[in-house]
PAGU-109690 format. One record per residue: x, y, z of N, C-alpha, C in turn. Coordinates in nm, 3 decimals, always signed. Each point is the difference from the previous one (the first is absolute). Last residue first. Example, Ala and Ser with C-alpha at 12.3 -4.5 7.8 and 13.67 -1.06 7.14 Angstrom:
# residues 2
   n.east  n.north     n.up  ca.east  ca.north    ca.up   c.east  c.north     c.up
   +1.285   -0.225   +0.708   +0.082    +0.119   +0.006   -0.077   +0.109   +0.073
   +0.029   -0.572   -0.007   -0.089    +0.119   +0.000   +0.090   +0.120   +0.000
END
This chain:
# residues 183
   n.east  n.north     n.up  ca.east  ca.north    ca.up   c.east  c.north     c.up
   -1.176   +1.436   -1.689   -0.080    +0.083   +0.059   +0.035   +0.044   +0.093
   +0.228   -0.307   -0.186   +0.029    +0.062   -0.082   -0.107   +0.145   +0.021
   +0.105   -0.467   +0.150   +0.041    +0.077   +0.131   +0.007   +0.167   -0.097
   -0.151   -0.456   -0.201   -0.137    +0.043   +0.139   +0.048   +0.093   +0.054
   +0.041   -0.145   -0.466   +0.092    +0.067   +0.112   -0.122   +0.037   +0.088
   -0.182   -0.277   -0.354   +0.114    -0.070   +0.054   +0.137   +0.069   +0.057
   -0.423   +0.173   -0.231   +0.135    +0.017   -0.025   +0.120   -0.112   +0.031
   -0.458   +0.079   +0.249   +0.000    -0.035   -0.146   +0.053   -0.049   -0.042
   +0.067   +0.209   +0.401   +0.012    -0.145   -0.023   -0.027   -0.059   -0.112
   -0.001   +0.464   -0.028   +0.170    -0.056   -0.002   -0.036   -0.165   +0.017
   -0.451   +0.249   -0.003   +0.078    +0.010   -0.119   +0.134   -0.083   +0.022
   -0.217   +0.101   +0.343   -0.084    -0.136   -0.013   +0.046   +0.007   -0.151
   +0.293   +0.232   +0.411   -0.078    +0.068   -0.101   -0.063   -0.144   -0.081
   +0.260   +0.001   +0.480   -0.001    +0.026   -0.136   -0.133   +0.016   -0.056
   +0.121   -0.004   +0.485   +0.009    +0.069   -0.061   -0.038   +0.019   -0.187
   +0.005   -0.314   +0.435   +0.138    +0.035   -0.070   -0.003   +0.107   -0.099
   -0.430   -0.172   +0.193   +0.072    +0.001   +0.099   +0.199   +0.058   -0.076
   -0.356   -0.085   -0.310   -0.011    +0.103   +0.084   +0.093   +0.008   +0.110
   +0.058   -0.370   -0.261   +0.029    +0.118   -0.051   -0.035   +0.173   +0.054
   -0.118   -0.422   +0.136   +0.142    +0.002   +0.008   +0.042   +0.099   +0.002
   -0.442   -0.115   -0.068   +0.012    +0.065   +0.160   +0.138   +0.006   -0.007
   -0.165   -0.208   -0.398   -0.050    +0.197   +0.025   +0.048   +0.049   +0.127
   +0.073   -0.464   -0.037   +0.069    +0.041   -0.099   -0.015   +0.173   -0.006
   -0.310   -0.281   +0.245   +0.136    +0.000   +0.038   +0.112   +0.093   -0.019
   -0.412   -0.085   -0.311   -0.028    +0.094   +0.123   +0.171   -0.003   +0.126
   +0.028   -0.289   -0.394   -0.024    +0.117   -0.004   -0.066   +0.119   +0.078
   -0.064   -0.470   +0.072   +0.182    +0.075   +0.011   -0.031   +0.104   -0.034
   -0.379   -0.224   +0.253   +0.012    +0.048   -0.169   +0.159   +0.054   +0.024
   -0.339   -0.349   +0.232   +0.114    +0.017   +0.039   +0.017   +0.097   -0.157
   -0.519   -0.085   +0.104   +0.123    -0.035   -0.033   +0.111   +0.031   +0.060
   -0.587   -0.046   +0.148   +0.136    +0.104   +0.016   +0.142   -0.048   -0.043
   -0.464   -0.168   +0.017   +0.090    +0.001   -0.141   +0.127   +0.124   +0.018
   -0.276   -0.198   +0.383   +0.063    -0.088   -0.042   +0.072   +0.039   -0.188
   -0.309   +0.321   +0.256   +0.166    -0.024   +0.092   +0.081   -0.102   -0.068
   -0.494   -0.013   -0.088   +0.117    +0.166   -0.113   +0.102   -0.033   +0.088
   -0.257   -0.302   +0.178   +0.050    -0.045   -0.146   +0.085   +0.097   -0.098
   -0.191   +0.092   +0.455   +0.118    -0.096   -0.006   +0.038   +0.007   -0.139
   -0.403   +0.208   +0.083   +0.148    +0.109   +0.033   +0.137   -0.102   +0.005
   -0.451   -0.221   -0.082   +0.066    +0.119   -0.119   +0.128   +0.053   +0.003
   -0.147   -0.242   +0.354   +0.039    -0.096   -0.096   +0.007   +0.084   -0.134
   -0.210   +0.186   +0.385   +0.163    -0.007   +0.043   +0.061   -0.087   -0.119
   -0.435   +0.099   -0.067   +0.077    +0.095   -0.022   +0.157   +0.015   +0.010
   -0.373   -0.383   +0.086   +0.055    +0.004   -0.134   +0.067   +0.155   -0.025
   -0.086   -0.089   +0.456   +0.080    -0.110   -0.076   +0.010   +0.049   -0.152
   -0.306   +0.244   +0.185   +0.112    +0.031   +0.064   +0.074   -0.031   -0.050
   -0.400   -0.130   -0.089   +0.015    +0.102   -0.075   +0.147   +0.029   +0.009
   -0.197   -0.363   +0.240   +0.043    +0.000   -0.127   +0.015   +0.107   -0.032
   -0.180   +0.056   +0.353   +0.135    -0.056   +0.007   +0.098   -0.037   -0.088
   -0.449   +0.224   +0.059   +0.130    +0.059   -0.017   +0.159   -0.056   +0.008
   -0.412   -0.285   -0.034   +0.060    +0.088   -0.086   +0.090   +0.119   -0.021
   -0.143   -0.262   +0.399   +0.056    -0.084   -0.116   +0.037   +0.091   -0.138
   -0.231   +0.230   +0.354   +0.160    +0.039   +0.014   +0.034   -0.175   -0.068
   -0.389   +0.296   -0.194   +0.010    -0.116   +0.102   +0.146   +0.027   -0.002
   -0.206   +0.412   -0.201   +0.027    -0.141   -0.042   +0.026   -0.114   +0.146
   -0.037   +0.560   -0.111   -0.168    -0.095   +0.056   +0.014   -0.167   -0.071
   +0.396   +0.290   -0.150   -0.095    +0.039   +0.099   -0.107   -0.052   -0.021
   +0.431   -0.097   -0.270   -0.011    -0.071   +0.191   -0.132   +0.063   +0.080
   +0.205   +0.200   -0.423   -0.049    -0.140   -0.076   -0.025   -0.116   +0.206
   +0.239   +0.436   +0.043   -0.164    +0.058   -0.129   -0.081   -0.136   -0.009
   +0.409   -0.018   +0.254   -0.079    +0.075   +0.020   -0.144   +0.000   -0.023
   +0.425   -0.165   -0.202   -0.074    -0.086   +0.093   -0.139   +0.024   +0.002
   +0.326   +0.256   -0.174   -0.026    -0.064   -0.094   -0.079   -0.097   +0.046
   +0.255   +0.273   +0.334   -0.111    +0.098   -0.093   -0.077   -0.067   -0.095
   +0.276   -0.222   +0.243   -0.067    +0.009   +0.094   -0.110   +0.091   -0.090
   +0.436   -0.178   -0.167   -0.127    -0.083   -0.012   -0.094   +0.080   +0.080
   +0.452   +0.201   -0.074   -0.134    +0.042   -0.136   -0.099   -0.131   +0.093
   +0.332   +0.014   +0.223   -0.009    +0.073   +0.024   -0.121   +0.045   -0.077
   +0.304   -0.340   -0.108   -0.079    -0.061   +0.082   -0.091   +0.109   +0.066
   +0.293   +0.147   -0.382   -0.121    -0.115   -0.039   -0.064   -0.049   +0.150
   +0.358   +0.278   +0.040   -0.053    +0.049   -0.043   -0.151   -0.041   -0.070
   +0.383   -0.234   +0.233   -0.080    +0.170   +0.126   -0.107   +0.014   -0.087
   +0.322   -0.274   -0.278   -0.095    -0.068   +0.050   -0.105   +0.115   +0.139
   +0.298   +0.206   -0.261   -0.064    -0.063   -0.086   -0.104   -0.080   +0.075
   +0.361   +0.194   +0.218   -0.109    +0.125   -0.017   -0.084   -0.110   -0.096
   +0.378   -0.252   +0.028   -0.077    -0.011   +0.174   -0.096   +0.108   +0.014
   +0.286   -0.038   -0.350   -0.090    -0.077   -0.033   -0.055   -0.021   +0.150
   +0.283   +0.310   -0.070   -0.141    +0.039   -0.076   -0.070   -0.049   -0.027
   +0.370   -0.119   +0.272   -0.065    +0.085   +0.052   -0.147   +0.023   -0.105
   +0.361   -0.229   -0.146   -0.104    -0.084   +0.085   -0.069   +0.078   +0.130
   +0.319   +0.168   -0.320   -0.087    -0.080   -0.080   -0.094   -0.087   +0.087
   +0.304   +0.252   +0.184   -0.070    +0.092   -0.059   -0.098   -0.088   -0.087
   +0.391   -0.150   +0.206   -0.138    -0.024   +0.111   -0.073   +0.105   -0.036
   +0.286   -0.180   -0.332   -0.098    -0.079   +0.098   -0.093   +0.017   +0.072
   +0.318   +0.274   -0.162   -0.058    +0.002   -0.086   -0.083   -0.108   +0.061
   +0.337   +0.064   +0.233   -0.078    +0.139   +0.027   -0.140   -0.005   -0.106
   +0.373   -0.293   +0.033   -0.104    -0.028   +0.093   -0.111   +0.068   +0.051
   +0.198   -0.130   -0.515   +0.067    +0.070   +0.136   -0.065   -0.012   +0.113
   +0.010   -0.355   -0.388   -0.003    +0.121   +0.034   +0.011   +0.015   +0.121
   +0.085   -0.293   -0.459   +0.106    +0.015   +0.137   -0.118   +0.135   +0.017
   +0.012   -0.172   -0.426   +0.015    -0.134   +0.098   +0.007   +0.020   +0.134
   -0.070   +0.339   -0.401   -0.126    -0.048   +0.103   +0.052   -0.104   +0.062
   +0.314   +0.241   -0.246   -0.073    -0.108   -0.082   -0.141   -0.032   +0.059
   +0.246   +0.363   +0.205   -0.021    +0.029   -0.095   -0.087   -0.126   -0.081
   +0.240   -0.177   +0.382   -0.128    +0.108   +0.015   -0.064   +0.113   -0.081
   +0.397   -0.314   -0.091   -0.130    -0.045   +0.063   -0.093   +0.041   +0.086
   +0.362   +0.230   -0.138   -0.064    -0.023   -0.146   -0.107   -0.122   +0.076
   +0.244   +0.210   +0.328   -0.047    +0.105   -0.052   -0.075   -0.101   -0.139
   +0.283   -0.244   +0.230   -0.134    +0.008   +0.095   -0.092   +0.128   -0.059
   +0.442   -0.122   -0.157   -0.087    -0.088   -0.055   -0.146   -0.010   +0.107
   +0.301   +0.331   -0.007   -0.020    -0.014   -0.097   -0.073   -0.078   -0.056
   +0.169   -0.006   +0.435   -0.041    +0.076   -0.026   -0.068   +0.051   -0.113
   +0.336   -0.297   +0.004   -0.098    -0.094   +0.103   -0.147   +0.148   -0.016
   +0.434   +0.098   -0.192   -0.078    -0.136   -0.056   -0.111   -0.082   +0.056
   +0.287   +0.338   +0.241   -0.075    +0.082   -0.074   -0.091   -0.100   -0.108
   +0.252   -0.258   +0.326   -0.069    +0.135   +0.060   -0.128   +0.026   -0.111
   +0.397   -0.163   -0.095   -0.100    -0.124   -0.032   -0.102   +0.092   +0.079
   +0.352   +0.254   -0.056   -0.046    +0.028   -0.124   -0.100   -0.169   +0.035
   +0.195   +0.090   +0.388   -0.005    +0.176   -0.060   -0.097   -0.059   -0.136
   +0.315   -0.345   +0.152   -0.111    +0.005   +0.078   -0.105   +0.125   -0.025
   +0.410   -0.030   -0.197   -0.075    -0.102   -0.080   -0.137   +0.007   +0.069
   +0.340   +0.302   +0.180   -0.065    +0.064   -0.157   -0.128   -0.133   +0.003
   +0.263   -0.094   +0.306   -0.098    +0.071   +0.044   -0.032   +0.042   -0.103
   +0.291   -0.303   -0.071   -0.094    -0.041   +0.092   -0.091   +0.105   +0.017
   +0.397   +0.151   -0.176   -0.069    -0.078   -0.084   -0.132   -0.040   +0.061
   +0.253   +0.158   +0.300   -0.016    +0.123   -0.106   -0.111   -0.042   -0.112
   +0.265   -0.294   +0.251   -0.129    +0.076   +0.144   -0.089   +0.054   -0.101
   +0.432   -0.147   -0.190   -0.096    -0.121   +0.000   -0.178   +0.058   +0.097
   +0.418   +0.268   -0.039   -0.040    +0.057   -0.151   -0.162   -0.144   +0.019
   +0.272   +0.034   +0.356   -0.087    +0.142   +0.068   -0.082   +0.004   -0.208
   +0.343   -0.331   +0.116   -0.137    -0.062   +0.127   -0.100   +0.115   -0.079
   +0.426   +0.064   -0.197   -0.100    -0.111   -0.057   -0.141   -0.061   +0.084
   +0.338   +0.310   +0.205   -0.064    +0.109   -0.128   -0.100   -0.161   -0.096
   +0.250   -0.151   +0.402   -0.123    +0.101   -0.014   -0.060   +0.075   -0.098
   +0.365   -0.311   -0.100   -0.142    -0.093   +0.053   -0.095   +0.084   +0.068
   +0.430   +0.221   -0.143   -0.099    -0.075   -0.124   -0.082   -0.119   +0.063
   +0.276   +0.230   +0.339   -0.075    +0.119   -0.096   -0.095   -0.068   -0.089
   +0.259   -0.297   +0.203   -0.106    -0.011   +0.085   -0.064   +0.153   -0.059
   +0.407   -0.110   -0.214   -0.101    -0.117   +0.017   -0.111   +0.030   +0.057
   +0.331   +0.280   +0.017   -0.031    +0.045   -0.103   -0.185   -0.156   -0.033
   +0.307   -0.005   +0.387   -0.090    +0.139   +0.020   -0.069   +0.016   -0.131
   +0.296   -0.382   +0.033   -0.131    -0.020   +0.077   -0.088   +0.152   -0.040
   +0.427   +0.037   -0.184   -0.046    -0.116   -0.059   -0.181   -0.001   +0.084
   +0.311   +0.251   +0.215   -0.066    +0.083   -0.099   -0.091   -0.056   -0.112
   +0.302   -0.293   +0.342   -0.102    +0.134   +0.068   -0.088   +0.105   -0.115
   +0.318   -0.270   -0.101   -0.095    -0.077   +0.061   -0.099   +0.000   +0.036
   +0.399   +0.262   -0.074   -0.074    -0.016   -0.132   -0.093   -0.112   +0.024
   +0.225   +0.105   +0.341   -0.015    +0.126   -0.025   -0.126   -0.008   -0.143
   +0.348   -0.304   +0.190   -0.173    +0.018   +0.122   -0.051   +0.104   -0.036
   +0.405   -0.066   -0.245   -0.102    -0.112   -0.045   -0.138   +0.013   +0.061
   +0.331   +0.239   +0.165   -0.034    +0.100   -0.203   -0.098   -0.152   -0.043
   +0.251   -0.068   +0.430   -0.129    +0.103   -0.009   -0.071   +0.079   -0.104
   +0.373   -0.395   +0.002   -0.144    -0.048   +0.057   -0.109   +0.142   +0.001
   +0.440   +0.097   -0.168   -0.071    -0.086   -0.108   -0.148   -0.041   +0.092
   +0.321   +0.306   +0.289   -0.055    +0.037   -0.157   -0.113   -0.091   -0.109
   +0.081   +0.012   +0.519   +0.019    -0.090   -0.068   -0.013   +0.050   -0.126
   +0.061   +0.337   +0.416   -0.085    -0.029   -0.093   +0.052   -0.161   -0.064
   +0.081   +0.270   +0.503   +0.041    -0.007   -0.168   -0.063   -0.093   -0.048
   -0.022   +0.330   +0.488   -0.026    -0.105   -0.080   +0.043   -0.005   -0.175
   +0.335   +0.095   +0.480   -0.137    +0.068   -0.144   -0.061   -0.080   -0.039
   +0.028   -0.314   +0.217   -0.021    +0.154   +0.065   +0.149   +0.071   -0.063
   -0.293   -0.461   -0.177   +0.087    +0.069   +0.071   -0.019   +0.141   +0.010
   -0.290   -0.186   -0.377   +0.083    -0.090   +0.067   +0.092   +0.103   +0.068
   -0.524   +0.090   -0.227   +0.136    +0.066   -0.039   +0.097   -0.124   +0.098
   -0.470   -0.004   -0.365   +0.117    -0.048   +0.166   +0.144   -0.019   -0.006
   -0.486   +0.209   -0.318   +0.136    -0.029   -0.003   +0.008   -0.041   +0.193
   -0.474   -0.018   -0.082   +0.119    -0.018   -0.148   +0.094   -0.019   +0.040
   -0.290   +0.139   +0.340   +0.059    -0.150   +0.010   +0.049   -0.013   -0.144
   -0.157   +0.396   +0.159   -0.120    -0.033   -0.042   +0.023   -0.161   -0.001
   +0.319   +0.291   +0.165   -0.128    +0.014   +0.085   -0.085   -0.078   -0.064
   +0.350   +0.067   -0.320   +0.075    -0.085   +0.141   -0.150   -0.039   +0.106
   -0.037   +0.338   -0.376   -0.026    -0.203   -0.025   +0.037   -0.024   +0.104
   +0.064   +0.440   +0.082   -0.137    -0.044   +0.008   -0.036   -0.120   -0.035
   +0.433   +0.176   -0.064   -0.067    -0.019   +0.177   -0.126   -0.052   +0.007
   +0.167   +0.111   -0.419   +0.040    -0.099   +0.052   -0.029   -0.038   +0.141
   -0.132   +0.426   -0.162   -0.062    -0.101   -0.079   +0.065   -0.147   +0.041
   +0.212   +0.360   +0.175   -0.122    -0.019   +0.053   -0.081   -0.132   -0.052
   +0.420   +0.125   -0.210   +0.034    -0.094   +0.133   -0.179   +0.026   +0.069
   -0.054   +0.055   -0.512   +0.028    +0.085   +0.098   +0.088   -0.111   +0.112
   -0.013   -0.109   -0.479   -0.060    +0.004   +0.084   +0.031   +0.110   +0.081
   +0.138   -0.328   -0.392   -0.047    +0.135   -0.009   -0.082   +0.069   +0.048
   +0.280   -0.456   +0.070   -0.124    +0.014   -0.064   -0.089   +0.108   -0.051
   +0.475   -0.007   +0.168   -0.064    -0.084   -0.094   -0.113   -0.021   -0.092
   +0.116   +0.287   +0.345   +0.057    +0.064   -0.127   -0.032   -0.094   -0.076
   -0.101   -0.122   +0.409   -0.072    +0.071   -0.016   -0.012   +0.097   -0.151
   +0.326   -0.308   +0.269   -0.090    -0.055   -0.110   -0.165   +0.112   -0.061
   +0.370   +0.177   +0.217   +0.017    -0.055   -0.113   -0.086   -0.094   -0.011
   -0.057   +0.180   +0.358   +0.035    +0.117   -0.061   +0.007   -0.053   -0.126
   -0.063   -0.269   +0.319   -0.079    +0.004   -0.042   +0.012   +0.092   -0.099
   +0.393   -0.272   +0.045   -0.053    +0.077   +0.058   -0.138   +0.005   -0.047
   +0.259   -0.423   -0.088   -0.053    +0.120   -0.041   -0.021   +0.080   +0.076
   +0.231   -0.502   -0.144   -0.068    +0.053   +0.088   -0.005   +0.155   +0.027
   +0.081   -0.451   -0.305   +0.023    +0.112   -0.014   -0.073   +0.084   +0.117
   +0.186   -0.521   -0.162   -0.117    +0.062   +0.059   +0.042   +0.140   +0.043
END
């Protein structure tokens, strides 16, 4: 059993005596007795133990930080897949916006303003010098006109479909095209 200055083991390992001072502090090398001296073989072993772990615990961060890396790309691109797939189902008409909704059911809320608003004038004419039975009927069978045009009011995609495209800009040619982003 070979026992060392730090000086030398310091030559050993191709070190500074600082640099050695500093494993000592860090609990690597342990030095024995006053001077202190070195165990050559035990501290070139606590030594490579030591670099063994350091190099170890390097490659489980750089593998934590490449696995994060991955993870977040993967997360990043289901993201953009998710996105993609909310954009073409709303291009396909499966999916609309909320803006387009409440535009579409705004005009259908001027639609109906607009028919219950016409009875009074259409009333009017056909209601003077009549019994209020008959104006009553007259009434009824108007509100039942103005219903029945309300009732062929369709769901039309393509109106949807026009509001997409306005709202985003494109041109009613590219959706054509099948490039909606080409306008």
């Amino acid at each position: 059993m070979e026992r060392v200055s730090a000086k030398e083991l310091a030559e050993v390992l191709g070190f500074s005596v600082q640099r050695i001072n500093q494993l000592k502090k860090e609990g690597v090398l342990t030095p024995e007795g006053s001077p202190a001296r070195y165990d050559l073989p035990a501290n070139v072993q606590s030594y490579v133990r030591h670099v063994r772990e350091s190099v170890s615990a390097r490659l489980a961060d750089d593998a934590d930080a490449e696995r994060r890396k991955l993870q977040a790309d993967a997360d990043y691109k289901a993201a953009k897949a998710r996105q993609e797939e909310i954009r073409l189902a709303e291009l396909e008409g499966r999916m609309h916006s909320a803006e387009d909704v409440e535009a579409a059911t705004t005009q259908l809320v001027y639609g109906v303003r607009s028919a219950l608003l016409a009875i009074p004038g259409r009333v009017s004419v056909d209601a003077a010098g009549r019994s209020a039975a008959e104006v009553s009927e007259i009434v009824r069978r108007e509100v039942c006109a103005a219903l029945e045009e309300l009732s062929q009011y369709r769901y039309d995609p393509r109106a949807y479909a026009a509001m997409v495209r306005e709202r985003k800009g494109w041109s009613t040619d590219d959706a054509e095209d099948g490039d909606p982003e080409a306008g």
